[in-house]
LUMDREN-389415 format. One line per 2 residues: number of its first residue (from 1); their letters; for each residue x, y, z negated of C-alpha. Coordinates in Angstrom, 2 decimals, padded with zeros to 5 digits. Each point is the difference from the previous one (the first is absolute). Layout:
BEGIN
NUM) a) X Y Z | ...
***
This chain:
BEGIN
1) xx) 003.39 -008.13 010.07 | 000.61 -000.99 -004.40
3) xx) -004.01 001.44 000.12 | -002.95 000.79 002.14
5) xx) -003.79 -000.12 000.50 | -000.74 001.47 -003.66
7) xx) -002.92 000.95 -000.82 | -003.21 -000.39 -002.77
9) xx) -003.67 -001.13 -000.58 | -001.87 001.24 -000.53
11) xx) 000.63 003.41 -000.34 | -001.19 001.47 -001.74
13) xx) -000.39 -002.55 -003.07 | -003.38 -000.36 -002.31
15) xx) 000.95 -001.62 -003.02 | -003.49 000.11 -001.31
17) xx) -000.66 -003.16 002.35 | 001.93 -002.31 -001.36
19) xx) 001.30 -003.59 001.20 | 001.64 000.60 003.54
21) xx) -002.06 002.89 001.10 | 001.86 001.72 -003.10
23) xx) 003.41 -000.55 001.33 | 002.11 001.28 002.49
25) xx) 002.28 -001.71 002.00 | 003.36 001.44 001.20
27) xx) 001.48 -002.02 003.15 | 003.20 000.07 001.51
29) xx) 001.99 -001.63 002.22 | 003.94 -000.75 -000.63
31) xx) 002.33 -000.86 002.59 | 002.05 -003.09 -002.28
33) xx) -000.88 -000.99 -003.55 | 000.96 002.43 -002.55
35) xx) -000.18 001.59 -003.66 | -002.86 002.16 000.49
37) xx) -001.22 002.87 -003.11 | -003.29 001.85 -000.01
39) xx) -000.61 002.67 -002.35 | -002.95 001.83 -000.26
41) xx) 000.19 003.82 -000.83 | -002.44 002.85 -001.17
43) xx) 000.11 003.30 001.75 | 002.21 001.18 -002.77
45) xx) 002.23 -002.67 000.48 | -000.53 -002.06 -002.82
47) xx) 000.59 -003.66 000.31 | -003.67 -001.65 -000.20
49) xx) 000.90 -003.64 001.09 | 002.97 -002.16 001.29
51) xx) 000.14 -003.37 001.86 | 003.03 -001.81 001.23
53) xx) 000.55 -002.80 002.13 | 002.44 -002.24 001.07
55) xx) 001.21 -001.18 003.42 | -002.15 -002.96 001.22
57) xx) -002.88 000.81 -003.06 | -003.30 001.68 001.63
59) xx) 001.22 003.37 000.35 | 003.35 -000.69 000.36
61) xx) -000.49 -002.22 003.62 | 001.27 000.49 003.23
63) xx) -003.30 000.95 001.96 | -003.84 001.36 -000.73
65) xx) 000.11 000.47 -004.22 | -003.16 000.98 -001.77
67) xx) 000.26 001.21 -003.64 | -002.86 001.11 -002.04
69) xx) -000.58 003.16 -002.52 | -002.84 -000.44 -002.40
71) xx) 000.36 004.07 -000.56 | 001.30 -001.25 -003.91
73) xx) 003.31 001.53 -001.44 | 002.70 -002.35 -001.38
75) xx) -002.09 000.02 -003.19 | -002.96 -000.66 001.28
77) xx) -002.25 003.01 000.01 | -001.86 001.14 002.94
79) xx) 001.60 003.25 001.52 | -001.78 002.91 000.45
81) xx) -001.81 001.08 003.17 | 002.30 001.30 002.72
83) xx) 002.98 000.06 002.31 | 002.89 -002.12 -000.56
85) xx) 002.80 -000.94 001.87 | 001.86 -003.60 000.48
87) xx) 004.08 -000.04 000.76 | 000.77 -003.15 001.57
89) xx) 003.82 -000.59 -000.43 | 001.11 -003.21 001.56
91) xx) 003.89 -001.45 -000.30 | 000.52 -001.78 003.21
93) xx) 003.84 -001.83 000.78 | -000.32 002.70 003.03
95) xx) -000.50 002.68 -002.22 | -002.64 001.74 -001.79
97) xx) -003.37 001.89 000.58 | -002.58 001.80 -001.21
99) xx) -003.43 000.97 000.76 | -002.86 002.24 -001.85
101) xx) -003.05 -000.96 000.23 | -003.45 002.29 -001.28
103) xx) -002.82 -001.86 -002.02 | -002.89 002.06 -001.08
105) xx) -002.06 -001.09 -002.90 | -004.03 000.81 -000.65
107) x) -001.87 -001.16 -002.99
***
């Protein structure tokens, strides 16, 4: 399988807390090392945040990956309470995958 196992937490996310109880982590594990994209979406559909990661960076490594979302936008602002959702789109050499992911957010 290019991805498997994926899943958050916690879910859902109080920001309020800050340090790591403010954070939720997305894991994931990828069959080889590969270019691996998360974007982070509103219910409308806006773009809210976007990480990338290269093939053998964390993220981007064959096996268990754990990546982190500090509920921030790109700019930096704190979203706003509620459902989001995270597309995982990962660019294997065996060919490409994706997987959604649902991350609630309380305040």
């Amino acid at each position: 399988e290019i991805i498997s196992g994926v899943s958050n937490f916690p879910n859902p996310v109080d920001t309020r807390q800050g340090g790591a109880a403010g954070l939720t982590t997305i894991t994931y594990t990828l069959g080889t090392e590969s270019d691996v994209e998360i974007t982070i979406y509103d219910l409308l559909g806006y773009v809210v945040k976007e990480m990338s990661f290269t093939p053998g960076s964390q993220g981007g490594r064959s096996g268990i990956n754990f990546v982190t979302w500090d509920g921030k936008t790109t700019s930096g602002r704190y979203v706003s309470k509620g459902g989001y959702i995270a597309r995982i789109k990962v660019k294997a050499p065996g060919g490409t995958s994706t997987a959604i992911r649902k991350i609630g957010v309380i305040h």
